[in-house]
LOSE-389965 format. One line per 4 residues: their letters; for each residue x, y, z of C-alpha. Coordinates in nm, 4 decimals, always signed. Last residue first. Layout:
a = X Y Z  ...
//
This chain:
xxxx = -0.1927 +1.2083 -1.8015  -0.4383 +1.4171 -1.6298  -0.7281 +1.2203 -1.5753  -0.6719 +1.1749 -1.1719
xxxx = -0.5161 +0.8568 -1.2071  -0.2957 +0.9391 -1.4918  -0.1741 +1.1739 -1.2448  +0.0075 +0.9172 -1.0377
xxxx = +0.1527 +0.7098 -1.3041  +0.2947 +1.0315 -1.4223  +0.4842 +1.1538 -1.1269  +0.5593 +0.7539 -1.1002
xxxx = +0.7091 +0.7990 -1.4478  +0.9004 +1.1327 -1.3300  +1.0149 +0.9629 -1.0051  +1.1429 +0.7010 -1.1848
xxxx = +1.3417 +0.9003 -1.4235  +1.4862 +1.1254 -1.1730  +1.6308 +0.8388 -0.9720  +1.7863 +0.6982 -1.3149
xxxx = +1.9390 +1.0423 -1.3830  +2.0528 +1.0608 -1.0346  +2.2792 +0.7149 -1.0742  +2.2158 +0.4088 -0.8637
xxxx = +2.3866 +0.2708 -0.6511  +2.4125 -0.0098 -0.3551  +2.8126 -0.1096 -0.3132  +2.7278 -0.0736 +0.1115
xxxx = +2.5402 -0.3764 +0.0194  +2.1434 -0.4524 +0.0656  +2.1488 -0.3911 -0.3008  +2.3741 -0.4692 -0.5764
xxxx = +2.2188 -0.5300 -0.9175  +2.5441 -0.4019 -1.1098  +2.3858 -0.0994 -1.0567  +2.0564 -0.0170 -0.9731
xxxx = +1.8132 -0.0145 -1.2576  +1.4664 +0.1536 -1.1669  +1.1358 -0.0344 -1.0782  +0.8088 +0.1085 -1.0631
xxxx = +0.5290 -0.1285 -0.8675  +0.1938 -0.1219 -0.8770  -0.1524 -0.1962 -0.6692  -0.4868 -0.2256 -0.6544
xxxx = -0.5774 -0.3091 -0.3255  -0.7115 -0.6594 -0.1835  -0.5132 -0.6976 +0.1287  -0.2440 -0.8772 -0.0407
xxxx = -0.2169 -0.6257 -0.3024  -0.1620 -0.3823 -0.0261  +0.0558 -0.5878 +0.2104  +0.2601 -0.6869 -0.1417
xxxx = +0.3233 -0.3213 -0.1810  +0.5715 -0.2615 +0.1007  +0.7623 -0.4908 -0.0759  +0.9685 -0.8812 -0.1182
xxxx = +1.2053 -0.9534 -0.3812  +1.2137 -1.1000 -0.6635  +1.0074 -0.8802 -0.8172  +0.8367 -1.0072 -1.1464
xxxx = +0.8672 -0.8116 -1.4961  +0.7244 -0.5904 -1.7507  +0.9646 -0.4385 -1.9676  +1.0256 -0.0385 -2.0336
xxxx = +1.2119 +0.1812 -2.2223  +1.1655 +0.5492 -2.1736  +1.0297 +0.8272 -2.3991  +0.8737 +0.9697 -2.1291
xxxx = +0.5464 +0.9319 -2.3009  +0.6444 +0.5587 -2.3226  +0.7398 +0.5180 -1.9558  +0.4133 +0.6459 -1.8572
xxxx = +0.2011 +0.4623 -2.0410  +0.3861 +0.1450 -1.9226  +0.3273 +0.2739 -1.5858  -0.0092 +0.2925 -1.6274
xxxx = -0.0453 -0.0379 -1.8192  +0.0923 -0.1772 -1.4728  -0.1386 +0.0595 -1.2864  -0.4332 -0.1225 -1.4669
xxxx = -0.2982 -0.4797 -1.4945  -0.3215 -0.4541 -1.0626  +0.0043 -0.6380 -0.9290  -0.0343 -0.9713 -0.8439
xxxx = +0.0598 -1.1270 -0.5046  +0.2892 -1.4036 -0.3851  +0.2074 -1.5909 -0.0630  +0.3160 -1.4956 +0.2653
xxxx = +0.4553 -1.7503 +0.5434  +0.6643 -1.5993 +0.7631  +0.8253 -1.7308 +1.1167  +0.7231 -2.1059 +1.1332
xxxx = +0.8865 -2.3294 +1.3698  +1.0896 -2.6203 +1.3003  +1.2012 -2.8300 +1.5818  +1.5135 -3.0904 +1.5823
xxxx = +1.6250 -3.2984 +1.9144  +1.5382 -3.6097 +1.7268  +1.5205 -3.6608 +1.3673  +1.2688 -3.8032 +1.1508
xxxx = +1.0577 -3.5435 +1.2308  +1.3103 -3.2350 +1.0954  +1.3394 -3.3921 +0.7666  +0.9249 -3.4194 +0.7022
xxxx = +0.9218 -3.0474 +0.8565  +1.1449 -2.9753 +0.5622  +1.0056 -3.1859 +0.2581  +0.6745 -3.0121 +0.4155
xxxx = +0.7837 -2.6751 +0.4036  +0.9857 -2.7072 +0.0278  +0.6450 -2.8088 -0.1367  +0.4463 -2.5084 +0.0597
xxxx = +0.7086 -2.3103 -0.1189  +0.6513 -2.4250 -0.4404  +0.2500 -2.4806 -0.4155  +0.2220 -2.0775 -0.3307
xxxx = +0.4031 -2.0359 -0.6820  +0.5159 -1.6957 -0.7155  +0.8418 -1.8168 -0.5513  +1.0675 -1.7067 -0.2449
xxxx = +1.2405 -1.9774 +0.0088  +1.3725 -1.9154 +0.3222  +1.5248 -2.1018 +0.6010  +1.6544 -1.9789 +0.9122
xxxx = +1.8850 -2.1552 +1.1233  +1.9523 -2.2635 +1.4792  +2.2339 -2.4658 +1.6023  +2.2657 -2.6296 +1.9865
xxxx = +2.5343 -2.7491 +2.1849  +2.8382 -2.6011 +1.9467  +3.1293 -2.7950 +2.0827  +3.3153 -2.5489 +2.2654
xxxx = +3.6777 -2.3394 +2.1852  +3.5790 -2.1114 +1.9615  +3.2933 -1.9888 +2.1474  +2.8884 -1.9683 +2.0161
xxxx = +2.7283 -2.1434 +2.2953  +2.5041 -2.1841 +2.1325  +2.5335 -2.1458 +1.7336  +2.3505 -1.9084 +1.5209
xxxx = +2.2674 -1.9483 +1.1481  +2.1177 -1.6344 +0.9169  +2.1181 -1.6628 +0.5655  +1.9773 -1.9886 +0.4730
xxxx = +1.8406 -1.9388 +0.1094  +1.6007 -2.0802 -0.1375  +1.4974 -1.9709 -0.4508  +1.2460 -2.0523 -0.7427
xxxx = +1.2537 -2.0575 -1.1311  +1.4433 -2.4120 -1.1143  +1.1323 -2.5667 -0.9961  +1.0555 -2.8414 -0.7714
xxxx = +1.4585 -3.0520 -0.8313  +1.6092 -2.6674 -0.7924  +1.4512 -2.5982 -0.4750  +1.4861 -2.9361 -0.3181
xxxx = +1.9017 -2.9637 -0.4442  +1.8983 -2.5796 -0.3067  +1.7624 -2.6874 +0.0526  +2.0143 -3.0303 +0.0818
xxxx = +2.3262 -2.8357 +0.0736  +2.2683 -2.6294 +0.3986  +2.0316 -2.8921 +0.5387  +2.3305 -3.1305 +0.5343
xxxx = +2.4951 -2.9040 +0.8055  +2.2686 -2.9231 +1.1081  +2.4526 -3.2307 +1.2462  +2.7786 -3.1000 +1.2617
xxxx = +2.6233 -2.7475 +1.3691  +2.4412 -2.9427 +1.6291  +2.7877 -3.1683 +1.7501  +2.7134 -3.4179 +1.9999
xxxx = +3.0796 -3.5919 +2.0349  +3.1713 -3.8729 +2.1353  +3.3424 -4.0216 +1.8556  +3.5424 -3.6807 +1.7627
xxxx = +3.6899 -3.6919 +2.0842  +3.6053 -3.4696 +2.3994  +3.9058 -3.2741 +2.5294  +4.0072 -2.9613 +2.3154
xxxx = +3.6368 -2.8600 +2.2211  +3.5335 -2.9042 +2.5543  +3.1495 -3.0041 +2.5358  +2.7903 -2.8555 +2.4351
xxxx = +2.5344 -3.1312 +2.3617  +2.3427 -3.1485 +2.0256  +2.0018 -2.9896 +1.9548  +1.8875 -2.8360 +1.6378
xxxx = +1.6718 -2.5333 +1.6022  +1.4936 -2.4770 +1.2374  +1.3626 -2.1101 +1.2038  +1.1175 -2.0905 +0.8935
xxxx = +1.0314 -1.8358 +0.6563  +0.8060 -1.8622 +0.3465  +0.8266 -1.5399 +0.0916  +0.5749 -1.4856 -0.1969
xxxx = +0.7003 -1.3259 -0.5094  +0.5566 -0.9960 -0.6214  +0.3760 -0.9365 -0.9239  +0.3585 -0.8085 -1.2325
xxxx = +0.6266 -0.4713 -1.2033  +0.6396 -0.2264 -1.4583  +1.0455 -0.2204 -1.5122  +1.2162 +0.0984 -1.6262
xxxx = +1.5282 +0.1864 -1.8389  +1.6007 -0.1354 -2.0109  +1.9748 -0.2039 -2.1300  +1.9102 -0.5439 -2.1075
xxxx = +2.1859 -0.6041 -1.8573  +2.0738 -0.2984 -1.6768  +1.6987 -0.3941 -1.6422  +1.7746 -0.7659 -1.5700
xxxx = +2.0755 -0.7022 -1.2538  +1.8233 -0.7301 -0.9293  +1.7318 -0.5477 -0.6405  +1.5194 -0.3380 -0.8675
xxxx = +1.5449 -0.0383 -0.7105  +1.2247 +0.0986 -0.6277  +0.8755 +0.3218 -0.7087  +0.5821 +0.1885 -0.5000
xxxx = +0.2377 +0.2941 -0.5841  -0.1330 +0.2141 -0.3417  -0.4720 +0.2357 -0.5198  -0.8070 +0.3249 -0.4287
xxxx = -0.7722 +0.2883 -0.0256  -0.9984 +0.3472 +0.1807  -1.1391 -0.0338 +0.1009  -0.8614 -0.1606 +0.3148
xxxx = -0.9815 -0.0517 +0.5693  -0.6694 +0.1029 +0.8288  -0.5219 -0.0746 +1.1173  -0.2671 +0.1251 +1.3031
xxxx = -0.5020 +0.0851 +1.6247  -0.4453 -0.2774 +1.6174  -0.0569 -0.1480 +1.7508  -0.2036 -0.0344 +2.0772
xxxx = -0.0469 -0.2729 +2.2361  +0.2860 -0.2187 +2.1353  +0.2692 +0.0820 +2.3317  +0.4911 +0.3652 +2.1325
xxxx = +0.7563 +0.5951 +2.2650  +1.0804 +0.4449 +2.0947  +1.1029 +0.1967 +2.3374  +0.7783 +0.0308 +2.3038
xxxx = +0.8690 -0.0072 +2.0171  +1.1774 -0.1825 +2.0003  +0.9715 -0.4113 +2.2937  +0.7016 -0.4717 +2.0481
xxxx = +0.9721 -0.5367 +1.7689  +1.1586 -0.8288 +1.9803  +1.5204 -0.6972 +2.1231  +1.7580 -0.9044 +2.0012
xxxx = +1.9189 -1.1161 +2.2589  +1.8420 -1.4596 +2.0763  +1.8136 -1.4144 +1.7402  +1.4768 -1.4612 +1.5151
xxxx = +1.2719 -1.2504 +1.7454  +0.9247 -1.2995 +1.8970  +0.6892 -1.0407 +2.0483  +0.5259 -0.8754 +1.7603
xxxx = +0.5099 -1.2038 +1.6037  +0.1794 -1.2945 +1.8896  -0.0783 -1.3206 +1.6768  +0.0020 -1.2505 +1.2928
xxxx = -0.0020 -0.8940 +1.1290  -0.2328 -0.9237 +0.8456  -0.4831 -0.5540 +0.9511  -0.3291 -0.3396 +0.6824
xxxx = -0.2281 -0.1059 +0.8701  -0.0172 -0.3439 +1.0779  +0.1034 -0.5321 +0.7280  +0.2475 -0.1965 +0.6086
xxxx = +0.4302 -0.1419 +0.9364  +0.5342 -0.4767 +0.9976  +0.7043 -0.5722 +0.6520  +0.9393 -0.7522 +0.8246
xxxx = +0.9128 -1.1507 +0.9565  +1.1158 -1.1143 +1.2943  +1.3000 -0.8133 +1.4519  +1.5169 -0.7007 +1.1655
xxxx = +1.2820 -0.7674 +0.9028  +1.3625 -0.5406 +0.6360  +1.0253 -0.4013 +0.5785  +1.0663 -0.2461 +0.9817
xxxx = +0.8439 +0.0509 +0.9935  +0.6351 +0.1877 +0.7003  +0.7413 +0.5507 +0.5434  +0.4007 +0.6739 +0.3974
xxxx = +0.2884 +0.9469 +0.0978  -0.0643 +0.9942 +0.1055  -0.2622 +1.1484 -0.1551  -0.6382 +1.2593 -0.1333
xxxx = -0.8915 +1.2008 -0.4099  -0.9708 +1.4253 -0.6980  -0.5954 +1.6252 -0.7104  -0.5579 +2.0196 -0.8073
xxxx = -0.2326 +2.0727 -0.9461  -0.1486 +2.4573 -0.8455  +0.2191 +2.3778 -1.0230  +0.4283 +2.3963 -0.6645
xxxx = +0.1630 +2.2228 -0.5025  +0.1939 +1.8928 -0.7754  +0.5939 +1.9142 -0.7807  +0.6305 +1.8919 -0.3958
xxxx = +0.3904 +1.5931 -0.3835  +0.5780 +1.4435 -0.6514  +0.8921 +1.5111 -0.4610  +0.7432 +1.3626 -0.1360
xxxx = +0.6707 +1.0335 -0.3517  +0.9850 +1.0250 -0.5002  +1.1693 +1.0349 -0.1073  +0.9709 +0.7165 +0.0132
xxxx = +1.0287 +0.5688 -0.2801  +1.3801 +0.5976 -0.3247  +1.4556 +0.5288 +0.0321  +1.3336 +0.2147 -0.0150
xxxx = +1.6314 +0.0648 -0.1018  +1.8340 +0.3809 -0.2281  +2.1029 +0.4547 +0.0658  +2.2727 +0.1227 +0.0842
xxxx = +2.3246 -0.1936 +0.3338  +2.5610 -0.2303 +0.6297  +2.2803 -0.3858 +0.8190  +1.9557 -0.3934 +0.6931
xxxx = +1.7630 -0.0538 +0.6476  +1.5003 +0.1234 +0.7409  +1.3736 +0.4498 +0.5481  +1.0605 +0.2274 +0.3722
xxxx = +0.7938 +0.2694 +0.0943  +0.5591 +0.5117 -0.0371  +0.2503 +0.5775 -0.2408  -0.1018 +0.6162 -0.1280
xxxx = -0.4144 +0.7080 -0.3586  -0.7137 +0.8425 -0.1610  -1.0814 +0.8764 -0.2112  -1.2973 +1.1735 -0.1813
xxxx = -1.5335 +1.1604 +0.1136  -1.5320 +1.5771 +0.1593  -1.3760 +1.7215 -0.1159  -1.0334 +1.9279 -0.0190
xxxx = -0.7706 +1.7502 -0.1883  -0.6080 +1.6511 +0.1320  -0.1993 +1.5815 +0.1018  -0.1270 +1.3670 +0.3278
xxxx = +0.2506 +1.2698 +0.5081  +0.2274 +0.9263 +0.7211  +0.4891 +0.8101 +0.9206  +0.4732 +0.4629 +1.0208
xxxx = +0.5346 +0.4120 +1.3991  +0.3158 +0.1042 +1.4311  +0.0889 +0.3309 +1.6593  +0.0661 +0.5607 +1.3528
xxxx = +0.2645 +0.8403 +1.3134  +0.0861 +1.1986 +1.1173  +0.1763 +1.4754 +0.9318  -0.0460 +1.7013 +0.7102
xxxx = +0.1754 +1.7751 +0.4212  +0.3074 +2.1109 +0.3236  +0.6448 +2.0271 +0.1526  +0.8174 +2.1841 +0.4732
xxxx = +0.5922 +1.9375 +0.7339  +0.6537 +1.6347 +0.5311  +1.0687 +1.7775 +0.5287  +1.0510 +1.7912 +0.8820
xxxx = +0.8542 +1.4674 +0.9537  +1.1316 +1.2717 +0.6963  +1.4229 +1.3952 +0.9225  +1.2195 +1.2589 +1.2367
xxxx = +1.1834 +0.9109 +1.0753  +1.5590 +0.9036 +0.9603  +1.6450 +1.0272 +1.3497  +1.3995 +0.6913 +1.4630
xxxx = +1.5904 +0.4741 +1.2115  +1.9086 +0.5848 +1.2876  +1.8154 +0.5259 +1.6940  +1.6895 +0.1705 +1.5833
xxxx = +1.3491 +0.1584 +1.4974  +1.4714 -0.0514 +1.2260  +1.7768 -0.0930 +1.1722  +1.9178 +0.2079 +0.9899
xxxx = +2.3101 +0.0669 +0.8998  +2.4388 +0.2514 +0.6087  +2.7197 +0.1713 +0.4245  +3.0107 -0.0149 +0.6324
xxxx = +3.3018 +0.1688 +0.3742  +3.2455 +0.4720 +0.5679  +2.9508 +0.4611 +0.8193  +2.6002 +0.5723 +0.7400
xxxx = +2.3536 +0.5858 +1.0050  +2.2034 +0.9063 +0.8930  +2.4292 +1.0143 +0.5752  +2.2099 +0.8417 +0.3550
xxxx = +1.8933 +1.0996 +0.4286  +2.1296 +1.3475 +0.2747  +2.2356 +1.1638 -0.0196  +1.8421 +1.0696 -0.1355
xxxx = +1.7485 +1.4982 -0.0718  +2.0349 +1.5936 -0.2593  +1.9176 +1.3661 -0.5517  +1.5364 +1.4725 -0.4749
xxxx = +1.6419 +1.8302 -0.5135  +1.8062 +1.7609 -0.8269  +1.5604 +1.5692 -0.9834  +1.2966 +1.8361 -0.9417
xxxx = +0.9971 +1.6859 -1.1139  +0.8799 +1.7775 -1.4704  +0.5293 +1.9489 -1.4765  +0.2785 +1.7001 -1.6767
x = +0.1016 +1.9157 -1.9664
//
């Protein structure tokens, strides 16, 4: 018999950890390891140590809650996810996982479950990217953090991760120490929004997740001259944004001529000086594209870097290049499994967006995603929502996802 989960407690447990770093009608801003992220961090210790897990933060400043089984080189299953936030987003991306797992944990002491391998429910540091390619935590202890990111940022006076961190009490250097084997693990779970409108415009009540799209990032810096807006004529002028702008329409005519299945974006652009009143004297951009095709997005970097040479005063550098990754076909029957004895719809389906969980698959773990509806698809908006019976739901399949693990589902 699987115990039911407290969906309750994890619903007043999701609108309390929203209230740090919210702001009314701005949502919640947690940066990460901003001082929101480091009071969500210290508000997730306190409720590990109350549920009874063994506490522990990594040199990467994850926070790791374990709950031992007892049996001495048993194996361990990890779930989790991430507390940080973008700016002005909601209080469910990532949140939802990180919180789920504790309440699974909660529900298998409270019943006297007795596990075969040890769980580990983690928080990982900066998924969201605000210092340079996100995902950092899960990709530090998972040993595919790239030489030298740690000290670059995307913006110019933001502070780069290391120095973030080395603010909030931890030595940057040390950060190889957050490294884990992969092999340790014998399976990692993520339950989530879905970022995405499919599962409530089919009516569907949980998505078992097939793989994760792979993300390409790429900062493109264009050089003009800065000059008096008022007093230099349209004929002499050096003008970066000017001659930055065809990218912006050029990028979705590549994505959708290569494959109308994949996405593009430039979301971030930042102009130098940056005054009303100057010709902008330099432009930089970031472009993405997402597809589960590596040959998509390594399409897209060359047509761009073939752009960029024929034109002086341009550079492209690369900030993120990760390649899709497969979910495990056992934890998606799992979850499928679960769903039914829930009584539960479910569809398999692709994430659009990037996880926690593509460091694991990446790294060779079996791994699986839960997905939820959120509504009207919003996410990283202050609009973010989903309801408590949905929460509950997903918690209660990942409850059983979990178990079915140790033979008891």
């Amino acid at each position: 018999m699987i115990p039911r989960i407290d969906g309750d407690r994890l619903w007043a447990d999701l609108l309390a950890l929203g209230e740090i770093g919210y702001a009314e009608g701005r949502g919640v801003t947690r940066t990460a390891l901003s001082e929101a992220d480091l009071a969500g961090k210290a508000w997730l210790v306190r409720k590990f140590e109350e549920a009874g897990l063994t506490v522990t933060t990594d040199p990467a400043y994850n926070v790791i809650g374990r709950l031992p089984c007892g049996t001495s080189g048993a194996g361990l299953v990890a779930v989790g996810s991430h507390l940080d936030t973008v700016p002005q987003g909601g209080k469910f991306d990532g949140m939802l996982g990180v919180l789920a797992g504790l309440e699974c944990v909660r529900t298998i002491r409270e019943h006297g479950i007795d596990l075969p391998w040890n769980l580990e429910v983690i928080n990982f540091t900066d998924e969201e990217a605000a210092h340079n390619a996100g995902t950092v935590g899960s990709r530090a202890m998972l040993g595919l953090l790239e030489g030298g990111e740690l000290e670059k940022s995307v913006k110019a006076g933001r502070p780069s991760f290391a120095e973030d961190l080395r603010r909030a009490g931890k030595d940057p250097a040390r950060i190889g120490a957050a490294r884990r084997d992969p092999r340790e693990f014998a399976s990692y779970l993520e339950l989530h929004i879905e970022q995405g409108r499919r599962l409530e415009s089919e009516g569907v009540q949980i998505g078992a997740v097939t793989a994760i799209v792979g993300i390409y990032r790429y900062l493109v810096t264009v050089e003009g001259e800065a000059s008096h807006a008022g007093t230099t004529p349209m004929s002499l002028r050096d003008d970066a944004l000017v001659k930055a702008a065809p990218v912006f329409t050029l990028l979705p005519a590549w994505v959708r001529e290569r494959n109308p299945e994949m996405v593009g974006t430039i979301g971030q652009v930042e102009l130098h000086p940056g005054a009303t009143n100057v010709v902008p004297g330099r432009c930089k951009f970031v472009v993405e594209v997402r597809s589960q095709e590596k040959a998509d997005m390594i399409h897209i970097r060359e047509v761009l870097k073939g752009y960029v040479a024929e034109r002086g005063g341009w550079r492209v550098e690369t900030i993120l290049e990760k390649a899709g990754t497969p979910c495990a076909e056992t934890l998606i029957q799992a979850v499928e499994t679960a769903a039914a004895a829930e009584g539960l719809s479910c569809i398999r389906m692709p994430s659009g967006a990037g996880h926690d969980a593509q460091s694991f698959a990446a790294a060779g773990v079996p791994t699986g995603m839960i997905f939820t509806p959120c509504r009207r698809g919003m996410s990283h908006s202050p609009e973010e929502w989903i309801e408590p019976a949905q929460a509950a739901q997903g918690c209660q399949v990942l409850l059983r996802a979990l178990l079915s693990q140790a033979g008891a589902a």
